[in-house]
Every structure is written in C-alpha cells, then in structure tokens.
C-alpha positions as CSV (number, residue, x, y, z in Angstrom):
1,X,-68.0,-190.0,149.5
2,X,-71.8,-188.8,149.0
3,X,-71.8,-186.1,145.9
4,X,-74.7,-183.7,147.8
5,X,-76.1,-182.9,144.5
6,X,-79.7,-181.8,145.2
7,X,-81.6,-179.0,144.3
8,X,-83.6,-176.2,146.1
9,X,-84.9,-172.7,145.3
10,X,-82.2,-170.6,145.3
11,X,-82.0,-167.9,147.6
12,X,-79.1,-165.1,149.2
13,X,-77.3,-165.5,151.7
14,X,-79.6,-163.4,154.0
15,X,-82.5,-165.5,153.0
16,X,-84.4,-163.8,150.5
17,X,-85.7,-165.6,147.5
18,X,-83.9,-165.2,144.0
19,X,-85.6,-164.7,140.8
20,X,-84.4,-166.2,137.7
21,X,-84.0,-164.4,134.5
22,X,-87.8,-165.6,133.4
23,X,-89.2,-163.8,136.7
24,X,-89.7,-166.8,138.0
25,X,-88.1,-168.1,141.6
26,X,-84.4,-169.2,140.8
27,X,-83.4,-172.6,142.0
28,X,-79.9,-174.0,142.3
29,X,-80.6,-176.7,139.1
30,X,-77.3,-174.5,137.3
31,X,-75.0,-175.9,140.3
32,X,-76.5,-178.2,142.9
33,X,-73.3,-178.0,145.2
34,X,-75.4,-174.6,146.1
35,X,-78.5,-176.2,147.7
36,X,-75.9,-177.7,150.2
37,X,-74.3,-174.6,150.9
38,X,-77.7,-173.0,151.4
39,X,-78.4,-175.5,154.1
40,X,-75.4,-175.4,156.0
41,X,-75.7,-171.0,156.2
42,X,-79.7,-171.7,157.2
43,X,-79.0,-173.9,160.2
44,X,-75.5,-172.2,160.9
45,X,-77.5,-168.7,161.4
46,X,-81.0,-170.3,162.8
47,X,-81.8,-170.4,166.7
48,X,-83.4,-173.1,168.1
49,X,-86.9,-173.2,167.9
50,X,-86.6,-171.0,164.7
51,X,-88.1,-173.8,162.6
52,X,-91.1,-175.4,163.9
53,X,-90.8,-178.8,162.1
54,X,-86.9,-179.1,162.8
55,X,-86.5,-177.7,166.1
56,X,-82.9,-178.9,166.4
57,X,-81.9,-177.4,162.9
58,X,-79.8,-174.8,164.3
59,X,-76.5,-173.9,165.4
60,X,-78.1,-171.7,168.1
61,X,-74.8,-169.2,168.3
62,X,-76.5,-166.8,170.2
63,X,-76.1,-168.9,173.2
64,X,-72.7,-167.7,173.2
65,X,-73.5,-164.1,173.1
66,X,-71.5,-161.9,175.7
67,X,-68.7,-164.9,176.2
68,X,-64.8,-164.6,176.0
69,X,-63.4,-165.5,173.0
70,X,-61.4,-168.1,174.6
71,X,-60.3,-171.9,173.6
72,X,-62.8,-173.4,175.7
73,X,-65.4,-171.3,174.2
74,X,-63.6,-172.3,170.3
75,X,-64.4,-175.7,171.0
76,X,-67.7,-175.9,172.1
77,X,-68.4,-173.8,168.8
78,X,-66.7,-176.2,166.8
79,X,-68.6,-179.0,168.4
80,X,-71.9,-177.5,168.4
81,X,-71.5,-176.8,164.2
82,X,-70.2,-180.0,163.8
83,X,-73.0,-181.8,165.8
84,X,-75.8,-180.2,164.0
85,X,-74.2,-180.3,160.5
86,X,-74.0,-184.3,161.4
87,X,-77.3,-185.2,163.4
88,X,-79.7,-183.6,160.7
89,X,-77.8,-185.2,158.4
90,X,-76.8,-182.4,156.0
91,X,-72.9,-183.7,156.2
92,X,-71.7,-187.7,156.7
93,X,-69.3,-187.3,159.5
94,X,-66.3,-188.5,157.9
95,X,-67.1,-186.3,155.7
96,X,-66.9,-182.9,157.7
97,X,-64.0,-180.7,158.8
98,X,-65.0,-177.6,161.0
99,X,-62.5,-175.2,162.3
100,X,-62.6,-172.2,165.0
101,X,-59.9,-169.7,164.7
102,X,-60.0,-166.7,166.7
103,X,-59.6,-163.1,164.7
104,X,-60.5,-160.8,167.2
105,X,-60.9,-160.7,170.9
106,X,-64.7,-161.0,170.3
107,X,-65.0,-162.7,166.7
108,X,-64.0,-166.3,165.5
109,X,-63.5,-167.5,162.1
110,X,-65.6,-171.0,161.3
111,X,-64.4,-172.8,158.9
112,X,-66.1,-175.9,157.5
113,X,-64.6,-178.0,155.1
114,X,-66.8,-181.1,153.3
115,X,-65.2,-183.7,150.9
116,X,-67.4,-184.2,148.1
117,X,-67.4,-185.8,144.8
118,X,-66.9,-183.6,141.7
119,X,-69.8,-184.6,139.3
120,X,-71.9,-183.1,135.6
121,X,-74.1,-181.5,138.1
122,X,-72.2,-179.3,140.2
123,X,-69.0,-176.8,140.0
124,X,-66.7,-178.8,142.3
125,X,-63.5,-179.7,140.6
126,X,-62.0,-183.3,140.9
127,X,-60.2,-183.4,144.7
128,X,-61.3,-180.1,145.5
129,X,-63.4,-179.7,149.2
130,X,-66.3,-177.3,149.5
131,X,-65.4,-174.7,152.3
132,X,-67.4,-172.2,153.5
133,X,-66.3,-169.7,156.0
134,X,-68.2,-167.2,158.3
135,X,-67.5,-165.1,161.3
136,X,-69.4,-164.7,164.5
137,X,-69.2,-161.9,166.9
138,X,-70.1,-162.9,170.2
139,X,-70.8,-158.7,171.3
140,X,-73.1,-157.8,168.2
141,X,-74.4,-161.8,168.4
142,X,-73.7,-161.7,164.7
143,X,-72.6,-163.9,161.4
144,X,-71.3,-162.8,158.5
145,X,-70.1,-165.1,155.5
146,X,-66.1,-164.7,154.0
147,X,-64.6,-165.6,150.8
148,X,-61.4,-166.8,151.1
149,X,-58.3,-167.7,148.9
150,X,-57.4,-171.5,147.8
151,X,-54.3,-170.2,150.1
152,X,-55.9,-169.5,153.1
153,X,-58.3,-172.7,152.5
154,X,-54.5,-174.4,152.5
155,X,-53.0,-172.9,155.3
156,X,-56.2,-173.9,158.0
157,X,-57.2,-177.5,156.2
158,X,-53.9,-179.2,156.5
C-alpha cells in the first residue's frame, strides 16, 4: 500500500487558498493525508478541459446533468470516478473503493474509499481507510461534500 503523504498548499473545499497563522499561504505539511484529499475533490468537481495542462483531470459530472437517477446511470458514475482517480494516478487501483448510492430521485451519494498506510506524517490511524463522500445533483449539476460517521463508513464499505 502507497502512504500518499505529499504536501500542497492547503486550500477549502471550494478552492480558495488558506492562510496560515503567519499570513502566509497554509500548506498541508500538519497532515499530508490532506494534499490527497485536495486532489481527489479538484478532479471530482473539475470539467474537462478545466485544466489546460491535464485535460483529462476531471470527473466531468456535468455530463450527467438532466439524467434519471437510475442504476445504469450509478454505474457509469462509479466508473467514470474510478477511472479518473486511477489513470492520473492519484489512487493505485487496488487501492480504491468507489460507491454510488442513490439518496434522492435526482442526487447520489459517492463514496470513495482508499487503503492507505498510517504513518508520522499524516492523521490516519493504523487499519483505518480514508473516505471521502460527496453528493451530486444531476437537476442543479451540483456537488457538495458530507461528513459521515465511522458507522455509516461501515455499513457501505463492507
């Protein structure tokens, strides 16, 4: 298992820089774990074409603006995430769990699950996975990030 300990500037989950408590840009050096996360919410919410060095460093969800929230539909999501997680290679495959649950008849729940080692650098705990969850809504082509409990983490990575 890779550790994905890196660092980056740090910056929120909408994409605006942080500032540290010298005034200065903040950068993820307190947890590395978070330059990971960073990545994965960039390329989760970018369109294609958004970045003009990495034009396939997007999840391009808009694409499935306006379509029924259906299994079909589920999949292809889950593929698509998985896919571009892999072939920019942010996340080894084996690596990577990624999970579509519908939550409303025009919103699914993404899951994505990546083993990684717990080391000094970073605030995972030995055995424990990095999830982070968001929801997209395929009316208001929007994505919003979730926090959820150890016990839902549980109940969808079985």
């Amino acid at each position: 298992m890779a550790s994905y300990d890196s660092i980056d500037i740090s910056f929120s989950w909408d994409g605006d820089f942080e500032l540290g408590k010298d005034g200065d840009l903040k950068d993820t050096s307190d947890d590395l774990i978070q330059a990971l996360l960073q990545e994965i919410r960039s390329i989760i919410k970018s369109e294609f074409g958004d970045w003009k060095e990495h034009v396939s460093y997007a999840a391009g969800l808009s694409e499935y603006r306006g379509e029924p929230n259906t299994r079909k539909v589920g999949e292809s999501i889950e593929q698509r995430v998985r896919s571009v997680l892999v072939s920019n290679n942010v996340v080894r495959p084996e690596d990577l769990d990624v999970r579509v649950v519908p939550v409303h008849i025009h919103q699914i729940l993404i899951m994505i699950k990546i083993r990684a080692l717990a080391t000094p650098n970073n605030s995972l705990v030995l055995g424990q996975p990095i999830v982070t969850s968001l929801v997209y809504d395929s009316v208001e082509d929007s994505i919003w990030y979730v926090t959820e409990s150890q016990k839902e983490r549980n109940y969808f990575f079985r």
